[in-house]
PQR file with spaces between the fields and no chain letter, atoms N, CA, C, O and H, PARSE charges and radii, in Angstrom:
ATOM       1  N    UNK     1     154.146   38.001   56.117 -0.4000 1.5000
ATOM       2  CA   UNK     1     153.604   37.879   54.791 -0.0000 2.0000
ATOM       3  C    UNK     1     152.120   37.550   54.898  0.5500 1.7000
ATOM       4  O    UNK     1     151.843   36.601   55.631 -0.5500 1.4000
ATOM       5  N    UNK     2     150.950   38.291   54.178 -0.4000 1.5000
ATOM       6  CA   UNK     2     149.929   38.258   54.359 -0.0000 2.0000
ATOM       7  C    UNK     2     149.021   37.034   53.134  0.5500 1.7000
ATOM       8  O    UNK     2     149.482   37.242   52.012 -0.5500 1.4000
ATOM       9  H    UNK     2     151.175   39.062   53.582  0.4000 1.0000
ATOM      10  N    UNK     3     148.302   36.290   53.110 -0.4000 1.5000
ATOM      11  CA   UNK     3     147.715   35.917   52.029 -0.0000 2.0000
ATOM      12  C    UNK     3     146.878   36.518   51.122  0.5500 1.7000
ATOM      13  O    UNK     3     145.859   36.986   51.630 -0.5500 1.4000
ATOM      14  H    UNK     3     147.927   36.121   54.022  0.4000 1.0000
ATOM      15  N    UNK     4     147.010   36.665   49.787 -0.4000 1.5000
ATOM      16  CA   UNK     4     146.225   38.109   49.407 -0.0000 2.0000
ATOM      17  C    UNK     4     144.947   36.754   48.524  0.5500 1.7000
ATOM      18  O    UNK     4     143.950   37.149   47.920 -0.5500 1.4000
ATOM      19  H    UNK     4     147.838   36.285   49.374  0.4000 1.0000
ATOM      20  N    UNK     5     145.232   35.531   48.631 -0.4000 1.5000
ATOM      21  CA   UNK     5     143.383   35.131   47.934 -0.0000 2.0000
ATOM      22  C    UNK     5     142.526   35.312   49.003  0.5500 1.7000
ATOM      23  O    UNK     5     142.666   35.552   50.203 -0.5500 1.4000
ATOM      24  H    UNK     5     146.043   35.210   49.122  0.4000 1.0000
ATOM      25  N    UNK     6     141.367   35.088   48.054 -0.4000 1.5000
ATOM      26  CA   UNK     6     140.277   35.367   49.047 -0.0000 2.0000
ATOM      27  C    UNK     6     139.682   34.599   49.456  0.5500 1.7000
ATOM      28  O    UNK     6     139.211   33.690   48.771 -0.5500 1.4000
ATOM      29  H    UNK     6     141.254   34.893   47.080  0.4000 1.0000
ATOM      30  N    UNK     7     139.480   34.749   50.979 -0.4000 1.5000
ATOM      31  CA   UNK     7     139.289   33.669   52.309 -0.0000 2.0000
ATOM      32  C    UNK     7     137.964   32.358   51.667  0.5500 1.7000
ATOM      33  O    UNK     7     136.973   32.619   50.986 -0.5500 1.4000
ATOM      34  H    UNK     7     139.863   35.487   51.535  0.4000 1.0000
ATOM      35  N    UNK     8     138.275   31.395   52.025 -0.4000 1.5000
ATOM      36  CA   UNK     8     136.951   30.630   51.305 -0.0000 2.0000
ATOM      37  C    UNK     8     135.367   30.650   52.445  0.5500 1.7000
ATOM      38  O    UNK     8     135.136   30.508   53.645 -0.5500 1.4000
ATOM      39  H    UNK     8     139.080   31.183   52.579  0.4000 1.0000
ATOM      40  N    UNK     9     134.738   30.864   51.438 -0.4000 1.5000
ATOM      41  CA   UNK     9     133.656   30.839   52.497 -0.0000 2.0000
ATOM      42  C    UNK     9     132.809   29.868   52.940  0.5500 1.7000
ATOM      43  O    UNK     9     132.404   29.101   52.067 -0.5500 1.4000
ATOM      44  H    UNK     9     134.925   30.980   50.463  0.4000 1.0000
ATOM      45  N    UNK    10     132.205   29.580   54.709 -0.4000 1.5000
ATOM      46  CA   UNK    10     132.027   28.218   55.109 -0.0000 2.0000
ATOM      47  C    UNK    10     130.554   29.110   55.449  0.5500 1.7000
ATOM      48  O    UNK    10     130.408   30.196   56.010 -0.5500 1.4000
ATOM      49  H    UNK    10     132.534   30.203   55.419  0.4000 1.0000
ATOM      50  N    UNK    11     129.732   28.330   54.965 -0.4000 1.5000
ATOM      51  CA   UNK    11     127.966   28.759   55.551 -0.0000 2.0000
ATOM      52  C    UNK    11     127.704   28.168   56.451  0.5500 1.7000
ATOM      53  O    UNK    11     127.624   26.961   56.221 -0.5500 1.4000
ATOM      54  H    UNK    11     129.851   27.448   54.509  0.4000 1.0000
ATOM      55  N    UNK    12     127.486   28.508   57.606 -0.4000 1.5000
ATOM      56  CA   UNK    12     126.646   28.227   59.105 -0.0000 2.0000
ATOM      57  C    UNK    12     125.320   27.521   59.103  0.5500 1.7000
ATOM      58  O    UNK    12     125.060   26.501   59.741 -0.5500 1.4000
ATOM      59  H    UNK    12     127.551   29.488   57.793  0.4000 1.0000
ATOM      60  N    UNK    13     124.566   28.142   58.360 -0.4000 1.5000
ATOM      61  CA   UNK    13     123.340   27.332   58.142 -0.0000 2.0000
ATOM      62  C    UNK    13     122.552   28.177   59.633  0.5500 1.7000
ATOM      63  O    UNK    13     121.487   27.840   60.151 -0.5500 1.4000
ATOM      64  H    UNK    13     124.777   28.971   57.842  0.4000 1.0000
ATOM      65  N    UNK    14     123.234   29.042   59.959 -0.4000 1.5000
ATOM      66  CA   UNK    14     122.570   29.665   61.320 -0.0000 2.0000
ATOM      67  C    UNK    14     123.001   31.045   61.207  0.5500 1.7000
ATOM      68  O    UNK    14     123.527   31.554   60.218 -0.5500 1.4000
ATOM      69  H    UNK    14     124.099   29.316   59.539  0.4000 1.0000
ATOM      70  N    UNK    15     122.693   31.678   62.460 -0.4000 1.5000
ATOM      71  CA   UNK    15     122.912   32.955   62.583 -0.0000 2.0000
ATOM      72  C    UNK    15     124.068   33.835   63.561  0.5500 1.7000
ATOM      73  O    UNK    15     124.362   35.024   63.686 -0.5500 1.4000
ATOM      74  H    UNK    15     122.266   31.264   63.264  0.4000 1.0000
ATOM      75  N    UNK    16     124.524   32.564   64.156 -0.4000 1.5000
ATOM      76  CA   UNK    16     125.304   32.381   65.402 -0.0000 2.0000
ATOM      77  C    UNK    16     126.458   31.538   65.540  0.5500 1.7000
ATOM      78  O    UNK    16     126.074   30.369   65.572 -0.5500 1.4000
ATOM      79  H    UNK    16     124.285   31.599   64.054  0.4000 1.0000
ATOM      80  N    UNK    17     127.417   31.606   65.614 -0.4000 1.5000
ATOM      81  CA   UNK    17     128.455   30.853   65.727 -0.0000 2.0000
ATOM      82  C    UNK    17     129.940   31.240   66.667  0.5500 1.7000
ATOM      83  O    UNK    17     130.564   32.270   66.411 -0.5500 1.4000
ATOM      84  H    UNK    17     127.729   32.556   65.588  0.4000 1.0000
ATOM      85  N    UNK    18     130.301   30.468   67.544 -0.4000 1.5000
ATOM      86  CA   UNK    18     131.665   30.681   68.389 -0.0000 2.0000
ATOM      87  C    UNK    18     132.445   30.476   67.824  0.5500 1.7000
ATOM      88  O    UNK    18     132.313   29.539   67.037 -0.5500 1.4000
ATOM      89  H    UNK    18     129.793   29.631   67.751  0.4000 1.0000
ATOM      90  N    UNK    19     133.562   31.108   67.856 -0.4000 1.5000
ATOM      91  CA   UNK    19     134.599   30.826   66.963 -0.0000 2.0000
ATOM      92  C    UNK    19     135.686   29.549   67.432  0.5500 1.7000
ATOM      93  O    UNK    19     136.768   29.353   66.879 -0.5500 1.4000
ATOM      94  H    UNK    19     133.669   31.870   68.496  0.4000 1.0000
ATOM      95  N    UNK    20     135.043   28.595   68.775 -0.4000 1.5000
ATOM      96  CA   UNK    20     135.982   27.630   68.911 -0.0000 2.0000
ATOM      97  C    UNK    20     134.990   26.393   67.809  0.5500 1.7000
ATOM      98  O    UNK    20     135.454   25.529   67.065 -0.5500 1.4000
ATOM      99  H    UNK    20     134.163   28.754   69.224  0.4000 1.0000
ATOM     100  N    UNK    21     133.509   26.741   68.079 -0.4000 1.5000
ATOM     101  CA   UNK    21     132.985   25.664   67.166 -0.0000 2.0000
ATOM     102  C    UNK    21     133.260   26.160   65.737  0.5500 1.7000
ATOM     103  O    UNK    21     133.462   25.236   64.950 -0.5500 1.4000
ATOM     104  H    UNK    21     133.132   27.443   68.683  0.4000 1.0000
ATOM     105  N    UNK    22     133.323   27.521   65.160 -0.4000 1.5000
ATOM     106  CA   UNK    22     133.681   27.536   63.916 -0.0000 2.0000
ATOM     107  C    UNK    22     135.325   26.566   63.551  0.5500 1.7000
ATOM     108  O    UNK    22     135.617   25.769   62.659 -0.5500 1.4000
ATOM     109  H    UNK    22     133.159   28.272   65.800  0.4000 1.0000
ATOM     110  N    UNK    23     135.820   26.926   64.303 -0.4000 1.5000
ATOM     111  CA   UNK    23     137.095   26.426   64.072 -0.0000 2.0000
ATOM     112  C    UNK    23     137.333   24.796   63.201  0.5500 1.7000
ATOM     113  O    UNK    23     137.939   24.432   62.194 -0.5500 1.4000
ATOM     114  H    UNK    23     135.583   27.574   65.027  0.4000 1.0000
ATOM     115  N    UNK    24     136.541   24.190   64.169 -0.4000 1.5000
ATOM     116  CA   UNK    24     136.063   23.107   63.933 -0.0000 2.0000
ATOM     117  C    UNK    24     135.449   22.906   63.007  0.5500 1.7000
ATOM     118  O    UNK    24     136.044   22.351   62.083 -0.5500 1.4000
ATOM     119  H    UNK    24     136.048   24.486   64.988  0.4000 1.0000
ATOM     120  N    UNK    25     133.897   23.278   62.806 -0.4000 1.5000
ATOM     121  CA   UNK    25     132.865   23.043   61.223 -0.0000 2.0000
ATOM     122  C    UNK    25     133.840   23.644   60.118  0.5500 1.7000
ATOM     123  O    UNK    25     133.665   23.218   58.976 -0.5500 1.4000
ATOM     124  H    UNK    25     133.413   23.728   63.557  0.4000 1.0000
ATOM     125  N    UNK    26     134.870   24.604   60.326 -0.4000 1.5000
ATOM     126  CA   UNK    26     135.505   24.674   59.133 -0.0000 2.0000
ATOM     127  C    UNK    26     136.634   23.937   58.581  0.5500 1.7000
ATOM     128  O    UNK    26     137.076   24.240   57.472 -0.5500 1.4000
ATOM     129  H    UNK    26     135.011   24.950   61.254  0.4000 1.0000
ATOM     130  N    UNK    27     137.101   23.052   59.226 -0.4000 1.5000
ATOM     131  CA   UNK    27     137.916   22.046   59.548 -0.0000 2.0000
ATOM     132  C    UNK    27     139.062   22.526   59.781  0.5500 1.7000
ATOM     133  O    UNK    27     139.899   21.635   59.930 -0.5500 1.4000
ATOM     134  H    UNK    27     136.743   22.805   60.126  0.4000 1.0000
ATOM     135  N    UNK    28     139.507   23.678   59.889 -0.4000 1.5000
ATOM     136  CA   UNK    28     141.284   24.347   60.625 -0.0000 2.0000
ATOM     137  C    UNK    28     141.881   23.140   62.084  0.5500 1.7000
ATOM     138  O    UNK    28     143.031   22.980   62.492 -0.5500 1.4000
ATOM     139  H    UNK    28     138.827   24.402   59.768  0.4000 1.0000
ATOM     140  N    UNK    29     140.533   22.445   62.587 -0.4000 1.5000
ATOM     141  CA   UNK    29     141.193   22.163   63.685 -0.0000 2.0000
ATOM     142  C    UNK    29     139.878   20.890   64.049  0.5500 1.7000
ATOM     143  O    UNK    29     138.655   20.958   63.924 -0.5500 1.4000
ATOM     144  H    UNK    29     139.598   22.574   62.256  0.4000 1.0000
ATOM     145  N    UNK    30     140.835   19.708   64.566 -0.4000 1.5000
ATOM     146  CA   UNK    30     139.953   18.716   64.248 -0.0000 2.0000
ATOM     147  C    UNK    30     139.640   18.531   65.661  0.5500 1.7000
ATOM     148  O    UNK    30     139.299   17.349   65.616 -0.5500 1.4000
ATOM     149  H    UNK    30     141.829   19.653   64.667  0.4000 1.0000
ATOM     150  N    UNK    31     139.464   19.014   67.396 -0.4000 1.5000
ATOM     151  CA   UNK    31     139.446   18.832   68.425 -0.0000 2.0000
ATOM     152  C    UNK    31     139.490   19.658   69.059  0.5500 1.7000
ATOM     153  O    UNK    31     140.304   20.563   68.880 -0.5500 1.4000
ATOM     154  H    UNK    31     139.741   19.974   67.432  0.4000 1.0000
ATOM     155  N    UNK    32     138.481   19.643   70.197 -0.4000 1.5000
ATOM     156  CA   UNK    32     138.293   20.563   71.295 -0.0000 2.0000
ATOM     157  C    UNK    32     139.995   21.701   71.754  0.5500 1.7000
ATOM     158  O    UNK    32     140.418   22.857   71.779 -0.5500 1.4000
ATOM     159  H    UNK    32     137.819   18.908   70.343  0.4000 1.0000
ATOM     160  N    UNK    33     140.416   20.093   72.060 -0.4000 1.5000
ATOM     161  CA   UNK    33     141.975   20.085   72.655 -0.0000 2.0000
ATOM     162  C    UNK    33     142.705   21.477   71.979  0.5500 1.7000
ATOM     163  O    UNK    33     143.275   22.406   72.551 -0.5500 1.4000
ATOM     164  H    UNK    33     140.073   19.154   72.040  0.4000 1.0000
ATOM     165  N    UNK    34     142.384   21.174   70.131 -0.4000 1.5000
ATOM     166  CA   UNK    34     143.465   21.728   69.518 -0.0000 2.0000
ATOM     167  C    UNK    34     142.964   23.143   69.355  0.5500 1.7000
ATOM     168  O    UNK    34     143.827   23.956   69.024 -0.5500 1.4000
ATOM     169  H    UNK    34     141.921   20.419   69.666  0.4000 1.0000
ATOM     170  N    UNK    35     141.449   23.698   69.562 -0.4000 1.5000
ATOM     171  CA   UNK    35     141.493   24.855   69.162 -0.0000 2.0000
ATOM     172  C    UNK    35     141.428   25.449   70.483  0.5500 1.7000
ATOM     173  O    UNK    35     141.352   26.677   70.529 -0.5500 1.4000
ATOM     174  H    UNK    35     140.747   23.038   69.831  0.4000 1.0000
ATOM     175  N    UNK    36     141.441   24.948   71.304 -0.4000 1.5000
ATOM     176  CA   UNK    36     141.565   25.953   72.991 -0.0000 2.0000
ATOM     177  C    UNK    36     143.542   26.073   73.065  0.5500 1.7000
ATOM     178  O    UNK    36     143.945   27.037   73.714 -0.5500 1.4000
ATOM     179  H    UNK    36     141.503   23.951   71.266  0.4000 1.0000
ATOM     180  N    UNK    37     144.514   25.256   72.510 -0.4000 1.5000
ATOM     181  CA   UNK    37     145.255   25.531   72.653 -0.0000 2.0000
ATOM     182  C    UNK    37     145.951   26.224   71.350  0.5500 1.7000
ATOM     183  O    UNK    37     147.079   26.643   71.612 -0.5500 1.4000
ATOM     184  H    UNK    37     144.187   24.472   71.982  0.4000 1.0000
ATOM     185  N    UNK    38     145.617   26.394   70.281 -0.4000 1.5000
ATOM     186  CA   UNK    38     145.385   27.401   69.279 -0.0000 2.0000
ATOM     187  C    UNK    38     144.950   29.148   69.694  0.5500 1.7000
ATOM     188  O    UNK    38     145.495   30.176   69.291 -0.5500 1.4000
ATOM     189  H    UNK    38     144.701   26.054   70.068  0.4000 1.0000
ATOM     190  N    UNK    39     144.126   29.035   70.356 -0.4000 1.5000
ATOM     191  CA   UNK    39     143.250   30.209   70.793 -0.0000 2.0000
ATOM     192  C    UNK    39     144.242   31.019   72.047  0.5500 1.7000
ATOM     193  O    UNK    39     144.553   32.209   72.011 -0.5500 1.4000
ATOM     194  H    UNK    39     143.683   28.200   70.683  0.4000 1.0000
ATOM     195  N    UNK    40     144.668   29.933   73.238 -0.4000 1.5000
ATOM     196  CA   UNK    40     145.205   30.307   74.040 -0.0000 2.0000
ATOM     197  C    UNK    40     146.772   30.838   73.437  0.5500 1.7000
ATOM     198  O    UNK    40     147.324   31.899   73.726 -0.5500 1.4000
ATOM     199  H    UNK    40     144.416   28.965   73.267  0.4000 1.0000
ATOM     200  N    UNK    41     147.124   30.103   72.812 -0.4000 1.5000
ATOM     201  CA   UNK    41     148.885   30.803   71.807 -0.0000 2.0000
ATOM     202  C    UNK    41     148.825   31.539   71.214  0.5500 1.7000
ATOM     203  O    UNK    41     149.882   31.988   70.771 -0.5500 1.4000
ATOM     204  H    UNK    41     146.676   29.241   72.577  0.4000 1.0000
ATOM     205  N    UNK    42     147.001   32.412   70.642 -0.4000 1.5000
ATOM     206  CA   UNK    42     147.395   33.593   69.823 -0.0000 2.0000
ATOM     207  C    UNK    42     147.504   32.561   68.342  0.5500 1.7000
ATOM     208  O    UNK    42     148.088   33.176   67.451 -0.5500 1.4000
ATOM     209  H    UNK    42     146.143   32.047   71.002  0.4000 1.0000
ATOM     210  N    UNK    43     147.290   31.873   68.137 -0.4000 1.5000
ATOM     211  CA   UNK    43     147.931   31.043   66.456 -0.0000 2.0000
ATOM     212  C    UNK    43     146.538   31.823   65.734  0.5500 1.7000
ATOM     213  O    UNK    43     146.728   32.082   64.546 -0.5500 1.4000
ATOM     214  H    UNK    43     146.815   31.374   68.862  0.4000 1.0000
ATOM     215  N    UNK    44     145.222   32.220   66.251 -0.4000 1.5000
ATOM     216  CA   UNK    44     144.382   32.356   65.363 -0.0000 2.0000
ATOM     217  C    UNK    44     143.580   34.070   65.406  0.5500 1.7000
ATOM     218  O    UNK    44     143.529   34.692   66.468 -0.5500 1.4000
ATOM     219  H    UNK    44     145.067   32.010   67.216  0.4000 1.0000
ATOM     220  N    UNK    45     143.098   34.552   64.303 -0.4000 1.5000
ATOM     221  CA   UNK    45     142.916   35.640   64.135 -0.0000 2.0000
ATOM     222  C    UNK    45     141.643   35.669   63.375  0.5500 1.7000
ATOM     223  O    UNK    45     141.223   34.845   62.563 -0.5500 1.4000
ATOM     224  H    UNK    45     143.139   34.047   63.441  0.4000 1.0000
ATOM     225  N    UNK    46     140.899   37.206   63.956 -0.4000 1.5000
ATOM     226  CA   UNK    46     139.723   37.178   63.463 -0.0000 2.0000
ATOM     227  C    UNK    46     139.717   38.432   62.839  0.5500 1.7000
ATOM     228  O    UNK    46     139.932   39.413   63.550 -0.5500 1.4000
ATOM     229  H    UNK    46     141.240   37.876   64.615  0.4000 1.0000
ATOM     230  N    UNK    47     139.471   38.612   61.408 -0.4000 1.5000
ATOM     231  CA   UNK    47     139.425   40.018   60.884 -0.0000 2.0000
ATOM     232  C    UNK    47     140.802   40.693   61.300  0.5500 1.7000
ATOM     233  O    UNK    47     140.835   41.862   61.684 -0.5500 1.4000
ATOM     234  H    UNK    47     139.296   37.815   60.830  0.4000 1.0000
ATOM     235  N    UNK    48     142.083   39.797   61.193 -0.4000 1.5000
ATOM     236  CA   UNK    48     143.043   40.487   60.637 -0.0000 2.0000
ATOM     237  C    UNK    48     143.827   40.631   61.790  0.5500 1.7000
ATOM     238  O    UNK    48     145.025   40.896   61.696 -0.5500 1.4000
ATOM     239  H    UNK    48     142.056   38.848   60.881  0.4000 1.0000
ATOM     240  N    UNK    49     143.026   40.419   63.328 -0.4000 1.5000
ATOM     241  CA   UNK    49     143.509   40.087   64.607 -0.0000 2.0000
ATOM     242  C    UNK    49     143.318   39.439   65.402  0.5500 1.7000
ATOM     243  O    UNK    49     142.155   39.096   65.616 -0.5500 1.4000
ATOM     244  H    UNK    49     142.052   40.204   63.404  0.4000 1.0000
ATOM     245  N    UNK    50     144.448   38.939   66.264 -0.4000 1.5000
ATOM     246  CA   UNK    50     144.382   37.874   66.974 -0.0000 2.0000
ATOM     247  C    UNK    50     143.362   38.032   67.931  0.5500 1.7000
ATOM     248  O    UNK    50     143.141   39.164   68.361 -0.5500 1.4000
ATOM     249  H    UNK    50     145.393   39.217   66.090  0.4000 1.0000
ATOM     250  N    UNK    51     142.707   37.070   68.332 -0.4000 1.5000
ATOM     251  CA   UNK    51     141.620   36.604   69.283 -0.0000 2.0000
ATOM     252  C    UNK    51     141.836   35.354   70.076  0.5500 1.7000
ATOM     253  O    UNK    51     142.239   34.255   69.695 -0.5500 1.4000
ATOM     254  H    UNK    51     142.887   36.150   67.983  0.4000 1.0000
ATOM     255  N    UNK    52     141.425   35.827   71.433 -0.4000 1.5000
ATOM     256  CA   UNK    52     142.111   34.762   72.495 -0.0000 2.0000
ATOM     257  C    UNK    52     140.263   34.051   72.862  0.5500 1.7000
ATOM     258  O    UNK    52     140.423   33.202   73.739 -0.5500 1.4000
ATOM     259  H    UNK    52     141.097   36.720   71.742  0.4000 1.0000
ATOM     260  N    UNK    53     139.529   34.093   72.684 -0.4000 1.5000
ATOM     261  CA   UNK    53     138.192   34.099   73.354 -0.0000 2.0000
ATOM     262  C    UNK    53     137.716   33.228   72.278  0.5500 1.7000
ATOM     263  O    UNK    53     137.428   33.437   71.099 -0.5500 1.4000
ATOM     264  H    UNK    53     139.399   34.783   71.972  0.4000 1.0000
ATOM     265  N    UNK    54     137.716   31.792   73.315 -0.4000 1.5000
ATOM     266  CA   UNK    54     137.128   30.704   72.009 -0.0000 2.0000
ATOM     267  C    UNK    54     135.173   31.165   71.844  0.5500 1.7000
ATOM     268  O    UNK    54     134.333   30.893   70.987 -0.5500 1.4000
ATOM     269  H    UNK    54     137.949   31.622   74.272  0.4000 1.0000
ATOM     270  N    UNK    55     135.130   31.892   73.038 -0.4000 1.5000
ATOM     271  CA   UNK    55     133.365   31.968   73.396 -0.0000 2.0000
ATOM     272  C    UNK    55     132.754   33.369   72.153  0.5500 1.7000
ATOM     273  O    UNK    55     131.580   33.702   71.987 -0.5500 1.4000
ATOM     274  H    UNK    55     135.813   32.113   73.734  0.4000 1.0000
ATOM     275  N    UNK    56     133.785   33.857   71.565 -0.4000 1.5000
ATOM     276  CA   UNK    56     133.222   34.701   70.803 -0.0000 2.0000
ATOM     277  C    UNK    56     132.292   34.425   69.523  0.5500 1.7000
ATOM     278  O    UNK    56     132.301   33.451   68.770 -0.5500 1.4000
ATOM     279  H    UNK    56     134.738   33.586   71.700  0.4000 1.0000
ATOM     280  N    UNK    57     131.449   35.628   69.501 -0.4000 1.5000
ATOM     281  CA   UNK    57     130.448   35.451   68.746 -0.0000 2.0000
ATOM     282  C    UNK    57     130.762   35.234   67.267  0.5500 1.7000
ATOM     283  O    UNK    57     129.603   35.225   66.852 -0.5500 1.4000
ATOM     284  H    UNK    57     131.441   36.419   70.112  0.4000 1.0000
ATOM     285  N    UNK    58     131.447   35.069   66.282 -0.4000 1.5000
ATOM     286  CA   UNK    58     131.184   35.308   64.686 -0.0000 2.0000
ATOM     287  C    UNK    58     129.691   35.978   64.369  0.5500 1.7000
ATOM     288  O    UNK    58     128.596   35.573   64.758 -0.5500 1.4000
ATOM     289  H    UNK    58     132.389   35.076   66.619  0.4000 1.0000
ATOM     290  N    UNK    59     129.990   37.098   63.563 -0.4000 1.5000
ATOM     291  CA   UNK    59     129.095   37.042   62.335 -0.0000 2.0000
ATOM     292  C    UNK    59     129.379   37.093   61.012  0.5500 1.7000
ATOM     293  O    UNK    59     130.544   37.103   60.616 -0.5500 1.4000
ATOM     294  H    UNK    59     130.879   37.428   63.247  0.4000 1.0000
ATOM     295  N    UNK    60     128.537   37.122   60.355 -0.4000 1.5000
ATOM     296  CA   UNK    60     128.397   36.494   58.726 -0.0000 2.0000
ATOM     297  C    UNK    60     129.021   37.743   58.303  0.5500 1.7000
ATOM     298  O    UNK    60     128.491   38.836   58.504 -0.5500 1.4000
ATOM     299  H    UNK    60     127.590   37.114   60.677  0.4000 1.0000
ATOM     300  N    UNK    61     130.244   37.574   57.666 -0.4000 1.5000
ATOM     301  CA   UNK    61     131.355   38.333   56.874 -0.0000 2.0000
ATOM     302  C    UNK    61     132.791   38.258   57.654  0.5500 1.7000
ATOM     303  O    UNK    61     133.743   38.686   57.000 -0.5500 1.4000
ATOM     304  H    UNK    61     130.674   36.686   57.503  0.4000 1.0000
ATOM     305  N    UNK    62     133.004   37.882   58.662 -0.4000 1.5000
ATOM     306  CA   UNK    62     134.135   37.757   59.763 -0.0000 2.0000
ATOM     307  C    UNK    62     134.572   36.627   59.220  0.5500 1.7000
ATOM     308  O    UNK    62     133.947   35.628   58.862 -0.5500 1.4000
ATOM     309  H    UNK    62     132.231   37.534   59.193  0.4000 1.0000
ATOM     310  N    UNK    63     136.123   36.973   59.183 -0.4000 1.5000
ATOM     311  CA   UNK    63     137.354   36.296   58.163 -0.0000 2.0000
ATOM     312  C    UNK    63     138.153   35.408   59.172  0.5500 1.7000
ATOM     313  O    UNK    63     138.915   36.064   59.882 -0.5500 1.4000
ATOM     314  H    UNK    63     136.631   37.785   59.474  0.4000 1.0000
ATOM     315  N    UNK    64     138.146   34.081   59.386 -0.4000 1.5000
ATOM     316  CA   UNK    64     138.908   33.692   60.442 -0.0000 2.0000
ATOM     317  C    UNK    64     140.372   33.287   60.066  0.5500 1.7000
ATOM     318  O    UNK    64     140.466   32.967   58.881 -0.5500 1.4000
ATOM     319  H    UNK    64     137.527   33.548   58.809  0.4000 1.0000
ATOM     320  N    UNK    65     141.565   33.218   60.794 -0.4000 1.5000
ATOM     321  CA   UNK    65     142.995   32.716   59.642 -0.0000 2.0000
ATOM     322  C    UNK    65     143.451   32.046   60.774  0.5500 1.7000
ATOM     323  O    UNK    65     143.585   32.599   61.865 -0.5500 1.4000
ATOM     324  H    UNK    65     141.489   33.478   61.757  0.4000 1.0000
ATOM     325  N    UNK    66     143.722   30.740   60.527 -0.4000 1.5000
ATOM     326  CA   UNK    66     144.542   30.150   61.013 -0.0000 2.0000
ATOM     327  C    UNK    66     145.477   28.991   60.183  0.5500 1.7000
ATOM     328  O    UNK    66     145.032   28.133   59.420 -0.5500 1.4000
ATOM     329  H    UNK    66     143.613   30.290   59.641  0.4000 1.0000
ATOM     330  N    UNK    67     146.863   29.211   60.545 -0.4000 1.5000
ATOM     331  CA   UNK    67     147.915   28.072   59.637 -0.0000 2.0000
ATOM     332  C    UNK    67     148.151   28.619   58.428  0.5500 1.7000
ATOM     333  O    UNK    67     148.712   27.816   57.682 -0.5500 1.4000
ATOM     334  H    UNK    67     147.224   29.908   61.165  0.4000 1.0000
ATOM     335  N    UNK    68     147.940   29.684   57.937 -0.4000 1.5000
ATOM     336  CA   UNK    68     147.943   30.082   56.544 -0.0000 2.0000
ATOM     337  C    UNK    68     146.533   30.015   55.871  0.5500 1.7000
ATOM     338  O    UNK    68     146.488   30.224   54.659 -0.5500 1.4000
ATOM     339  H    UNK    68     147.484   30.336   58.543  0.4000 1.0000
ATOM     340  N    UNK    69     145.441   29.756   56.515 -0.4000 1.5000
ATOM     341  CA   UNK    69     144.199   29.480   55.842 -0.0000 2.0000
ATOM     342  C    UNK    69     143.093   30.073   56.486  0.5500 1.7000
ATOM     343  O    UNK    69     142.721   29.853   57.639 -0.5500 1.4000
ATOM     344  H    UNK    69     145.478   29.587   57.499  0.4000 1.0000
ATOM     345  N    UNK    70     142.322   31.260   55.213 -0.4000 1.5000
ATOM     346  CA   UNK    70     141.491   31.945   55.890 -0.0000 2.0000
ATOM     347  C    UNK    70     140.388   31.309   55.206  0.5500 1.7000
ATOM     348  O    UNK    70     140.436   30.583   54.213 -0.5500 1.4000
ATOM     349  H    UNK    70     142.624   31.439   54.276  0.4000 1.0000
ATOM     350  N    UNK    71     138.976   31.838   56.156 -0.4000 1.5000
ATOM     351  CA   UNK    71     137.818   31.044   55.825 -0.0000 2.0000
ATOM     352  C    UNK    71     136.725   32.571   56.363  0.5500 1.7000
ATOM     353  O    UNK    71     136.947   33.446   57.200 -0.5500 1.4000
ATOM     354  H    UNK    71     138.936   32.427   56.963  0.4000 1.0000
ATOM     355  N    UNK    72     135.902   32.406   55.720 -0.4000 1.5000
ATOM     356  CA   UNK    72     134.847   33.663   56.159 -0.0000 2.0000
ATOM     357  C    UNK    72     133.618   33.111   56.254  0.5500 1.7000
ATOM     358  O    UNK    72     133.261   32.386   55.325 -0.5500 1.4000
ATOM     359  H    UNK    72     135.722   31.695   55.040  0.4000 1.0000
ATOM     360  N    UNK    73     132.635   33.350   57.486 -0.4000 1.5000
ATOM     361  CA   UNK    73     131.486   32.884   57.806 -0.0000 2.0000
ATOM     362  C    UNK    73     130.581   33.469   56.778  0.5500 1.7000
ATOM     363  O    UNK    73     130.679   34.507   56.125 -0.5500 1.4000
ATOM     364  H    UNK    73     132.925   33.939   58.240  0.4000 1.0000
ATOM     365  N    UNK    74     129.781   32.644   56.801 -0.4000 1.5000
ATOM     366  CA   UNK    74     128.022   33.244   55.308 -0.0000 2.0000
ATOM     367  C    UNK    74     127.416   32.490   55.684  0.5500 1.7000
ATOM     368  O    UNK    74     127.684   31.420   56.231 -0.5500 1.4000
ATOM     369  H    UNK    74     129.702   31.800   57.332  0.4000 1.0000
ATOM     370  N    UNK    75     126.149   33.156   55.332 -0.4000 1.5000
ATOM     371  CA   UNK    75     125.098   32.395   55.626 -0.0000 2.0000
ATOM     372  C    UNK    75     124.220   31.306   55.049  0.5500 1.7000
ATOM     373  O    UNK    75     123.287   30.851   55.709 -0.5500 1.4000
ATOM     374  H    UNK    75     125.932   34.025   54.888  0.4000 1.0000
C-alpha cells in the first residue's frame, strides 16, 4: 500500500545532502546507529526505491520514505 499525500518538505539550507544525514535533519531517525541499520535492511527508499548507500548524494526534489513517512528535500 502506497501513501498517496504529499511527502512534506524539509529545506537543507544547502545544496548537498547524504541521505544518512538527511535521515536525521528530517527526524525519521534519531541516531547514527539507527539509520546505518535502516539503510543496511532496505527499510528506506529514495524516489520510490530502496537505497542501501547512506553516502548518497540527495538533491532538491528527491522524496525520501521511511516508516510510512515521506519527506522531500528543497531548498
Amino acid at each position: 500500500m502506497t501513501n498517496s499525500a504529499p511527502p512534506d518538505d524539509v529545506p537543507i539550507g544547502g545544496e548537498v545532502i547524504r541521505l544518512g544525514q538527511f535521515l536525521k535533519f528530517a527526524g525519521l531517525l534519531d541516531s547514527g546507529g539507527d539509520v546505518k541499520e535502516a539503510i543496511a535492511n532496505g527499510y528506506v527508499a529514495v524516489n520510490g526505491e530502496v537505497d542501501r548507500r547512506r553516502g548518497r548524494q540527495l538533491q532538491f526534489g528527491d522524496v525520501v520514505s521511511f516508516d510510512g513517512r515521506r519527506v522531500r528535500v528543497c531548498p
